[in-house]
N, C-alpha and C positions, 0 to 999 in steps of 0.2 A: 453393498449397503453400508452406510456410515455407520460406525461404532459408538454409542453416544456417550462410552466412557471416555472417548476419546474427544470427542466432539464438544466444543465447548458455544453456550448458548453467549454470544456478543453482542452490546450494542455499540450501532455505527455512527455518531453524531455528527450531521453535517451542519458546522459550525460558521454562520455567515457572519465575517468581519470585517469591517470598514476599512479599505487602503488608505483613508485619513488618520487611522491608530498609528504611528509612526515608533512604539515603541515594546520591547518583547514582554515589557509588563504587562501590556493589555490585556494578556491574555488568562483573564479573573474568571473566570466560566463558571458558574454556580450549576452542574446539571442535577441538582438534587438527589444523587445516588451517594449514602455516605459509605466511605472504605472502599470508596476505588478513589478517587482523586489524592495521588501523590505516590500513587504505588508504580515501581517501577522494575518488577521483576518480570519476570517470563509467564509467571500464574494468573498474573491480572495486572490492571491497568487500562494504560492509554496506549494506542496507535495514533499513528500520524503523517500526512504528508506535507514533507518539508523542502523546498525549493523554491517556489511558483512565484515567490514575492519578494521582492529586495527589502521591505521592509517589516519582514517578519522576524531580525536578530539572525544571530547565528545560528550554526546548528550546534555549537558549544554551550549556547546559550539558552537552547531549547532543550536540550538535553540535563541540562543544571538545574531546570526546574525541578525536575525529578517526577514530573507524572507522565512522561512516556516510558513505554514495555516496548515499544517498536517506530523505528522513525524509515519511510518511506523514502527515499531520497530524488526524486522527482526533476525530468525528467529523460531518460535517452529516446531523442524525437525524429534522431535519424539513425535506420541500422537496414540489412536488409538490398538482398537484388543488386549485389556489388556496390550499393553506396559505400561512403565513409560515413562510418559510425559520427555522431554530432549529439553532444551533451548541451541543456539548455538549462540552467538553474536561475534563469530572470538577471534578477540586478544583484546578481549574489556573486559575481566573475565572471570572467571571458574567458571562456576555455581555448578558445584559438590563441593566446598567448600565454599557453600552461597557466592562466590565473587566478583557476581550482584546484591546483592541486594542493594547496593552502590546506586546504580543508580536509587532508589527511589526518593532520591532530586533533582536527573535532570529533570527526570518525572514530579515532582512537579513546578519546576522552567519551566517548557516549561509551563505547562497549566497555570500557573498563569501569562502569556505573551497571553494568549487567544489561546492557540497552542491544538490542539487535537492530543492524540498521542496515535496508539492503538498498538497492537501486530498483527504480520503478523505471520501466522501459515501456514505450508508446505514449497515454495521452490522449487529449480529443483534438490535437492538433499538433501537427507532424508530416514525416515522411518516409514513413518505413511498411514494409512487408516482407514477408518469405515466400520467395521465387521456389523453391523446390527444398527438397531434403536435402541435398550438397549446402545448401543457402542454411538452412538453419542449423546445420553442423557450424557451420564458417561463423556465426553467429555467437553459437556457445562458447566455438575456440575464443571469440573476440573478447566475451563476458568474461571468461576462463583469467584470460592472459590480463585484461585493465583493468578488471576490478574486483575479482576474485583471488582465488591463491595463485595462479599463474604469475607468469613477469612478462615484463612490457618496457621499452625504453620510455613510451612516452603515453602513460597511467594517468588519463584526466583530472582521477582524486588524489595523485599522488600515491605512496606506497603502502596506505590501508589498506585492510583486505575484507571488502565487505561480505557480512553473514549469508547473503542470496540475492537473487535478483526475484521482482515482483510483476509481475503481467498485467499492466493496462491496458490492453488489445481494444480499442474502438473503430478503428478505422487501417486499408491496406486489405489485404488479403485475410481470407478465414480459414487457411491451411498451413500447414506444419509447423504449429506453434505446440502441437503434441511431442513433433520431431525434438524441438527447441527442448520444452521440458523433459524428455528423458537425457538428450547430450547434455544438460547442467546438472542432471540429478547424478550420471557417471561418475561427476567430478568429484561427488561426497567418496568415493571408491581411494581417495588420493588421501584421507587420514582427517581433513576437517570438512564436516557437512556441509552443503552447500542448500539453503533454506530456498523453498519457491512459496510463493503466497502468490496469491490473482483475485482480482476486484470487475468480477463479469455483472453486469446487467440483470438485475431480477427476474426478467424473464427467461422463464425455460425451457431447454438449453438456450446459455447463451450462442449469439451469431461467432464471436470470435471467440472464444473459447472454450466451448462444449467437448470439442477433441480433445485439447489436451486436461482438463478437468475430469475426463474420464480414464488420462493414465493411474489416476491415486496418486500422481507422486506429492502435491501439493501438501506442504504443512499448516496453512493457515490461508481459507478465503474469505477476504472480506467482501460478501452481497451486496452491491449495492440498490437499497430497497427505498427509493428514491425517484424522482421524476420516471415514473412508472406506474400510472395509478391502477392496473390491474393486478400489481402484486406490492404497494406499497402500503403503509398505514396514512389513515386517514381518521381526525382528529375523533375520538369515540367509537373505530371499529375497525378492529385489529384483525377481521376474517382474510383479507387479501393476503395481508405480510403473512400472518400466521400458515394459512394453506399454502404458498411459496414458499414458507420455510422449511416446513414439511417435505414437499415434493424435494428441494435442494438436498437437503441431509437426507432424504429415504433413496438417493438416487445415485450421488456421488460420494464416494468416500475419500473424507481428505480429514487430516489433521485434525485441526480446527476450525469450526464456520462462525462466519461472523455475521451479526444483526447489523443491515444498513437502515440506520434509522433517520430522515433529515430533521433532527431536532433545534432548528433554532426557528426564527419567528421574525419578520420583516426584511428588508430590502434593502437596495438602491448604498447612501453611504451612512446607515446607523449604526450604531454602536449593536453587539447584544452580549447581553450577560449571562440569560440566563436560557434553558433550552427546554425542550420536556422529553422526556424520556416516557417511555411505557414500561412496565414490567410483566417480562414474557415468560418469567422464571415458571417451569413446572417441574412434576415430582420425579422428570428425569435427573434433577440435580445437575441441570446444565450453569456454567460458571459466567455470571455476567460481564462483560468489558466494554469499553466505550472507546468508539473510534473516531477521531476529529480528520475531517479531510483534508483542512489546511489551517494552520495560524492565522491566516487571511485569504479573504477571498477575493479572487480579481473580478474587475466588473468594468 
């Protein structure tokens, strides 16, 4: 059973932004919760996933805002069944010509701002799976050695050493991603902790990741409680989210769970500003946070 001192009650904002904003200022979000916006500790704040758009600024740049607590690094879209591992961060570098490992000093410039920032592996679009329990050993070793504390001649992001890796499982195989998460959690065994977060599917148990969600090893999952309408919020009634949130935290124990909440409002290529957020706060004294999925949204 989840512990709810542990357990901290989040919101997940999914924040749709126009690939015509061409600039890291745009990102003015008014979500009407005051004393979270700009806080960027480990107790509250902002999450985020950062990659997916070349014109979302750097991650130096997103990080200097100062209102994320956790930056996503989105995405490793090939790993798995004897491929070669293949990183994808859009129009942000070409990693076939080492021309992300740049972005070691951003990595390094976020954490030393108290920022955790880990590598998000999978995606709704990709080419990976776990062939077997060997496969997802070989996996971890991979994570271990390129982007963790390990060493590697030839390190994607260069020689930062990122705080965990994060589980986007939507597609490939629905086994040994449990495997997966205890070989990364070993590696905390080596003197610096090695963080796992996962963003499953509001329905429950998820398809990809209901195994390994039930090791406990997870520090932080963010719900995604969104294109889902039997366990998402729906404008004036909160019954779906709330009973799947329940079932989530009375079922698994992790860290901290996070509210997926899709708070912005129109489409296609608008601007938006502002979002709505619900307040789900009750007398457990769960700890509100608000999570953006991207600086920009592709479309």
């Amino acid at each position: 059973m989840a512990t709810k001192s542990l357990a901290k009650l989040m919101f997940f904002s999914l924040v749709l932004v126009s690939t015509l904003i061409g600039t890291s200022d745009a990102l003015d979000i008014n979500i009407g919760i005051p004393g979270l916006i700009g806080t960027s500790d480990a107790s509250g704040g902002i999450a985020i996933y950062w990659g997916q758009n070349g014109n979302e600024g750097t991650l130096a740049a997103t990080c200097a805002t100062g209102r994320y607590a956790y930056v996503n690094i989105a995405f490793l879209v090939q790993f798995g069944n004897g491929s070669t591992p293949v990183i994808n961060l859009a129009g942000h570098c070409n990693p076939a010509s080492n021309g992300c490992a740049a972005i070691s000093n951003d990595i390094k410039s976020c954490q030393s701002q108290g920022i955790k920032v880990m590598l998000s592996i999978g995606g709704g679009a990709g080419s990976y799976t776990l062939a077997s329990k060997a496969d997802a050993k070989n996996v971890a070793t991979y994570l271990w050695n390129n982007f963790l504390g390990g060493s590697s001649r030839a390190r994607p992001l260069g020689n930062a050493v990122l705080d965990g890796i994060d589980f986007d499982i939507e597609l490939g195989s629905t086994r040994h991603y449990d495997e997966l998460a205890c070989y990364l959690s070993a590696y905390s065994n080596r003197g610096r902790k090695v963080y796992l977060t996962a963003a499953p599917q509001c329905p429950f148990p998820d398809r990809y990741l209901g195994a390994a969600l039930n090791t406990g090893l997870f520090d932080y999952v963010w719900v995604q409680f969104y294109n889902n309408p039997q366990c998402q919020y729906a404008s004036g009634n909160t019954n779906n989210l709330l009973n799947s949130w329940n079932l989530w935290t009375s079922s698994i124990n992790a860290g901290e769970y996070i509210y997926g909440v899709a708070g912005g409002t129109g489409s296609g290529r608008k601007r938006v500003y502002s979002a709505e957020c619900v307040d789900f706060s009750d007398s457990s004294g769960y700890q509100k946070i608000i999570k953006l999925w991207r600086r920009y949204a592709l479309e």
